[in-house]
C-alpha positions as CSV (number, residue, x, y, z in Angstrom):
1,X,-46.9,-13.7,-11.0
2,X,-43.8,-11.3,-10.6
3,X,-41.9,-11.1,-7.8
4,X,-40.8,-7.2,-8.6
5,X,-42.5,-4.7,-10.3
6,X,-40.4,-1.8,-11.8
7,X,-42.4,1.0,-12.6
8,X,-40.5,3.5,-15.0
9,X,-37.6,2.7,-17.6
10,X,-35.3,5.5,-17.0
11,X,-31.5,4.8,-15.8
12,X,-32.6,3.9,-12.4
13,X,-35.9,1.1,-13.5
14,X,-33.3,-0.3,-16.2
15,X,-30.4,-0.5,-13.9
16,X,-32.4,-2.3,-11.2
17,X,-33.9,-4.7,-13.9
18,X,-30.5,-5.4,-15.2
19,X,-29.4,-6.3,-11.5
20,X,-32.1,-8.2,-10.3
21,X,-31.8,-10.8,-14.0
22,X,-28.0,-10.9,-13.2
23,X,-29.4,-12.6,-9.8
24,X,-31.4,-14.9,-11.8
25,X,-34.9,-13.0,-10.7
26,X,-37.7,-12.2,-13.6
27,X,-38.7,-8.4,-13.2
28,X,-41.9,-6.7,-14.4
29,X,-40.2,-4.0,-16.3
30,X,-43.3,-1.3,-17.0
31,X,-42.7,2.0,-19.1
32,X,-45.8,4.1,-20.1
33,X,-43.9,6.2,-22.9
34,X,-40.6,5.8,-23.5
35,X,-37.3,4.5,-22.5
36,X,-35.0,6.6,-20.9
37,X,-36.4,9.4,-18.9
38,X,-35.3,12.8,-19.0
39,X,-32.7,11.7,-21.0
40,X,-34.5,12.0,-24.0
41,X,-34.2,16.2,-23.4
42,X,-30.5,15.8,-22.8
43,X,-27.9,17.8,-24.9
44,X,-24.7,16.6,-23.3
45,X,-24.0,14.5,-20.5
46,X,-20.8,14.9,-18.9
47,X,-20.7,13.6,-15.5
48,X,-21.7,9.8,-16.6
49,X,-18.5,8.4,-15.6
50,X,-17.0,6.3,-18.6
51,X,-17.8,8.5,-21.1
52,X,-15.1,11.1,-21.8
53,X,-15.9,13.4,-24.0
54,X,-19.8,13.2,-22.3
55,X,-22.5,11.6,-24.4
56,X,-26.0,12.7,-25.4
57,X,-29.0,11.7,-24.0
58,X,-30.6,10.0,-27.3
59,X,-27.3,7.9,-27.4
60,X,-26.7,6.7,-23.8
61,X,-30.7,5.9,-24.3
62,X,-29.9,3.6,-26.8
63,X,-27.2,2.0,-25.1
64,X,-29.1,1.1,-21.8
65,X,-31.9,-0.4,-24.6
66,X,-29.1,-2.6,-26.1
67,X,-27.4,-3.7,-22.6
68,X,-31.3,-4.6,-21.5
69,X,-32.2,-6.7,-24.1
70,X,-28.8,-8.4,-24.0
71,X,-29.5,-9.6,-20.9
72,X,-33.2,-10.8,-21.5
73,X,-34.8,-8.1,-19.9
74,X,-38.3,-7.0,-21.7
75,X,-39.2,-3.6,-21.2
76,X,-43.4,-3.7,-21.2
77,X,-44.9,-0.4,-22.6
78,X,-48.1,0.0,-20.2
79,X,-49.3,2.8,-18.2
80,X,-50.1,2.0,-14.1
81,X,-53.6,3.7,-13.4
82,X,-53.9,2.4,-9.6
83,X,-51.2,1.4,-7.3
84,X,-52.9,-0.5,-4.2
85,X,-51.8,-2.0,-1.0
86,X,-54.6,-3.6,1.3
87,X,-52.5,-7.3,2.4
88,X,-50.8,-7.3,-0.8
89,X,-49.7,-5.7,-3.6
90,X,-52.5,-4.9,-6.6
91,X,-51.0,-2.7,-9.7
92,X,-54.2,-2.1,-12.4
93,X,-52.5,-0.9,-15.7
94,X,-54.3,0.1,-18.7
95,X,-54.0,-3.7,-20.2
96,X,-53.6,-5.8,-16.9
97,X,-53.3,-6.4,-13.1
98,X,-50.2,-7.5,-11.2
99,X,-49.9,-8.9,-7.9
100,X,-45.9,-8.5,-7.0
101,X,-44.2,-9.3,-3.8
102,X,-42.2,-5.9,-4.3
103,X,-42.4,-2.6,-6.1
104,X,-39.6,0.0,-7.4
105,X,-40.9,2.7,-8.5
106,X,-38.9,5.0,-10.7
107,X,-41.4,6.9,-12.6
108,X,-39.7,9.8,-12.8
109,X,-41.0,13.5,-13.3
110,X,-43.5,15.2,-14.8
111,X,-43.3,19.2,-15.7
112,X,-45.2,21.4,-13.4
113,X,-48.0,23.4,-14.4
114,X,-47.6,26.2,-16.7
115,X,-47.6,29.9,-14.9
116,X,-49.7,31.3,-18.2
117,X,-52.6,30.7,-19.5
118,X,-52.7,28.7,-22.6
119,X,-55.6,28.8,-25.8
120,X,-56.4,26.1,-27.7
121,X,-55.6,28.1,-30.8
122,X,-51.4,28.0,-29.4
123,X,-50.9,25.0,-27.7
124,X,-49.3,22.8,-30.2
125,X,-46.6,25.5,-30.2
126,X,-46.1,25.3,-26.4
127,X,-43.5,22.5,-25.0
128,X,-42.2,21.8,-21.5
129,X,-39.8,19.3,-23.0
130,X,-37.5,20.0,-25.9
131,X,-37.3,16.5,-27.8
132,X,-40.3,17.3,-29.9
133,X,-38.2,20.5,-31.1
134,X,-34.3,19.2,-31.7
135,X,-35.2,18.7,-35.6
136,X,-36.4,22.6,-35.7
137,X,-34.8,24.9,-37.9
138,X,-34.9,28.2,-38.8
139,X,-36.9,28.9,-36.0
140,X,-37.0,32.0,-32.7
141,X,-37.6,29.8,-29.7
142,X,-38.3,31.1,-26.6
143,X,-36.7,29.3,-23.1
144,X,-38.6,30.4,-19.9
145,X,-36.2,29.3,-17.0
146,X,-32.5,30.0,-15.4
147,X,-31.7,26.3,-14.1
148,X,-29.7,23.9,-15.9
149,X,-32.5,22.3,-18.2
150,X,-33.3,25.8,-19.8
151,X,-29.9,26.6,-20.6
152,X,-29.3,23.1,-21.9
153,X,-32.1,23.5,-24.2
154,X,-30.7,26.6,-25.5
155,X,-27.6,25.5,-26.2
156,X,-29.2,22.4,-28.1
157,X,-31.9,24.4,-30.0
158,X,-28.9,27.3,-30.7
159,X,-27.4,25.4,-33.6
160,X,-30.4,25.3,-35.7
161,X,-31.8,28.5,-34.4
162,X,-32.3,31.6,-32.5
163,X,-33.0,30.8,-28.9
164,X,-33.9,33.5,-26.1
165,X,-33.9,32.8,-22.8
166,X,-36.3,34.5,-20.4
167,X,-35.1,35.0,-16.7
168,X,-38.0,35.8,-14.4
169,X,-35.7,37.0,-11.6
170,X,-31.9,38.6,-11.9
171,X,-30.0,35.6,-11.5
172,X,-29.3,32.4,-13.7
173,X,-29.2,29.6,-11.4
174,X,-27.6,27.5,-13.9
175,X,-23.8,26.0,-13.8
176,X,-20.9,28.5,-14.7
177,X,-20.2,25.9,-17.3
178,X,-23.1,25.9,-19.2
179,X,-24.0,30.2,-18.2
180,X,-20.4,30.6,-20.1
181,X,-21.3,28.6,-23.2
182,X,-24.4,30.3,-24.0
183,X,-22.8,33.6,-23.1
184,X,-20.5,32.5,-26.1
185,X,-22.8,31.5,-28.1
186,X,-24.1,34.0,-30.7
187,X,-27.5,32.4,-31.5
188,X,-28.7,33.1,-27.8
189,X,-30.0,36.2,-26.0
190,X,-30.8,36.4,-22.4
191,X,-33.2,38.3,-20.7
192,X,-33.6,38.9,-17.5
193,X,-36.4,40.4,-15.2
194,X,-38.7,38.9,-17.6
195,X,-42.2,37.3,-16.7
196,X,-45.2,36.5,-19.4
197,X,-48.3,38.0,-18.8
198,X,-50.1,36.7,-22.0
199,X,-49.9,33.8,-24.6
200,X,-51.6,35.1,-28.3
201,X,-51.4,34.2,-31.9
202,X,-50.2,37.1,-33.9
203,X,-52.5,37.0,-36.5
204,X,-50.2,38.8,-39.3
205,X,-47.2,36.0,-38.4
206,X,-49.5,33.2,-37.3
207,X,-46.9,33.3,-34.9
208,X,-47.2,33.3,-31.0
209,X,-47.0,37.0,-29.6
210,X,-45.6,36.8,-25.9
211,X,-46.9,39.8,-23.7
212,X,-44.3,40.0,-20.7
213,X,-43.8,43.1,-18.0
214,X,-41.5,45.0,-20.1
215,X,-41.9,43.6,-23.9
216,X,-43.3,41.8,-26.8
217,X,-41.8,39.5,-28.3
218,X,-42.8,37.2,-31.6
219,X,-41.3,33.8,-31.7
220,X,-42.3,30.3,-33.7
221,X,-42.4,28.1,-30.3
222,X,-42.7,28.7,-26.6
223,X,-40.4,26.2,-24.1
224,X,-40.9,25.9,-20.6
225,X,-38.4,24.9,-18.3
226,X,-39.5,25.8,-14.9
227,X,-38.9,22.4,-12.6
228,X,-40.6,19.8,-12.3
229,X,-42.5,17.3,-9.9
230,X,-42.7,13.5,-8.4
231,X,-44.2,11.4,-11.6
232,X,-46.9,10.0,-8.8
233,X,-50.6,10.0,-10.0
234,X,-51.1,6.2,-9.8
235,X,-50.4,5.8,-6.0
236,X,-53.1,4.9,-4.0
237,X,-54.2,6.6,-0.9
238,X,-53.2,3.5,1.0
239,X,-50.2,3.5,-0.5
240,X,-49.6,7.3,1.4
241,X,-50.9,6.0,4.3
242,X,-48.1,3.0,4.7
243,X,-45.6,4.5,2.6
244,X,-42.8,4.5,5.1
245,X,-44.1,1.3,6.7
246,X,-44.0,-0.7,3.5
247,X,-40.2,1.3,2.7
248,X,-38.9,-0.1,6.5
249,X,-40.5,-3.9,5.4
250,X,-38.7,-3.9,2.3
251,X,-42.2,-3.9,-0.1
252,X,-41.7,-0.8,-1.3
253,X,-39.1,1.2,-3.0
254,X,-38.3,4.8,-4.4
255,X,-35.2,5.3,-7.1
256,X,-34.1,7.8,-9.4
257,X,-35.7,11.0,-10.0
258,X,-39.1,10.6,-8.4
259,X,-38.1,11.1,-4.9
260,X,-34.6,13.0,-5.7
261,X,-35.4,17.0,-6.1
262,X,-33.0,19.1,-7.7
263,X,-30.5,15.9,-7.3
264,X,-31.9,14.8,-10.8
265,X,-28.8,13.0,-12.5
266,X,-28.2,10.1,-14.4
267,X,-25.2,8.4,-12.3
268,X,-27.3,8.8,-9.1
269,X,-30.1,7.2,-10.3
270,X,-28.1,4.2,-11.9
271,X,-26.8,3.9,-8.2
272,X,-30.2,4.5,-6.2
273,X,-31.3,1.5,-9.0
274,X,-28.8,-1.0,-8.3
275,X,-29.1,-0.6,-4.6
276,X,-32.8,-0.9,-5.0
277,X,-32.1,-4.6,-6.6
278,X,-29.2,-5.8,-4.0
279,X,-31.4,-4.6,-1.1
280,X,-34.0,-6.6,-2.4
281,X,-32.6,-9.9,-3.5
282,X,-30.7,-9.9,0.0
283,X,-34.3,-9.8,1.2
284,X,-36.0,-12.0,-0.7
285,X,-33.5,-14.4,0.0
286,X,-33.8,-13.9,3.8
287,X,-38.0,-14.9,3.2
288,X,-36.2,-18.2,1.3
289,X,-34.4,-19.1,4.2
């Protein structure tokens, strides 16, 4: 059976796989959708030292694939369901049980909960991640959000379309950086002081109708990006319970975006991943001793 069990194959699960086979260890790598993370929604990234000119997601995704498989590390597409701790470790997945001496877990996010309520008639129009939307064209898509993700939707849906962002409050809490290049971009409206009350088809269009406080606007597809929250379903209540127990005894480990708030970046997860795998060969080589 596995010594590790990495749960998740964004930049942090791949980095600490990658580690962890440079030490000559086998790791469980387990993704339940696909590689990369968050990545997959990212327009530019330009803090990823080593890339000048900043890289997009969907590329730097399929570099960490390459450099994984060039070092012999399989990347196992399975879902954990249950994620137990009663004298040992016991991970049910959809296809399997593992029984590792250590876990990382860097499942990442999930989007929170949408504010509106939703139809059935609309929903396939409705996306809190913009991946399934970067081949649009032609289209009026709507951003709800003012952090960083919404405007770097916008900017990556503006050069197929007409974006318009919708700010609940009165300020964009995004970076100058990327507030200036959608200022500048002429594909993008913001509104602010915005909410949605209602989610409709408009029968005439076949379009979605959004009802908000002060307007009504018609647009082809609805994005959310209003945070997100800890990708943690499959823990265990007995996992909770000894969470910081099993953290302090080395079983148990937390990397990358899963336990990291608004600190969601790709070089900081890397780093929390590599640690991870150093902290944990030091300590399985303690046990060897």
């Amino acid at each position: 059976m596995p010594n590790v069990l990495i749960i998740g194959a964004g930049p942090a699960g791949i980095t600490a796989a990658i580690q962890l086979k440079r030490y000559g260890l086998a790791p469980v790598l387990l993704e339940k959708d696909h590689v990369g993370g968050l990545l997959r929604n990212a327009n530019l990234v330009e803090n990823c030292p080593g890339f000048p000119e900043g890289i997009s997601g969907p590329k730097l995704i399929a570099l960490l694939e390459k450099q994984v498989r060039r070092i012999g590390v399989d990347i196992i597409f399975d879902e954990v369901v249950n994620l137990n701790f009663e004298g040992g470790w016991l991970a049910e997945t959809r296809r399997t049980t593992y029984r590792p001496d250590v876990v990382v877990i860097a499942a990442g996010t999930k989007p929170k909960s949408l504010p509106v309520k939703v139809t059935d008639q609309v929903k396939d129009r409705i996306f809190s991640e913009v991946w399934p939307l970067v081949k649009t064209r032609k289209k009026h898509i709507v951003v709800v959000g003012a952090g960083d993700a919404a405007f770097d939707f916008a900017l990556n849906l503006s050069r197929k379309n007409r974006v318009t962002i919708l700010n609940r409050g009165s300020e964009a809490s995004c970076l100058p950086l990327l507030w200036e290049r959608a200022s500048a971009t002429p594909a993008i409206t913001y509104r602010e002081r915005t909410t949605i009350q209602l989610v409709e088809e408009d029968e005439p269009t076949n379009n979605l109708r959004l009802i908000t406080d002060n307007c009504s606007l018609i647009t082809d597809y609805l994005l959310f990006a209003i945070g997100r929250e800890p990708q943690l379903d499959f823990l265990a209540e007995s996992v909770k319970l000894q969470e910081r127990k099993l953290m302090e005894y080395g079983k148990l480990y937390f990397v990358g975006d899963v336990h990291n708030g608004l600190f969601r970046q790709t070089a900081i997860a890397a780093g929390e991943g590599l640690r991870a795998a150093m902290q944990i060969y030091e300590q399985l080589s303690l046990r060897g001793r």
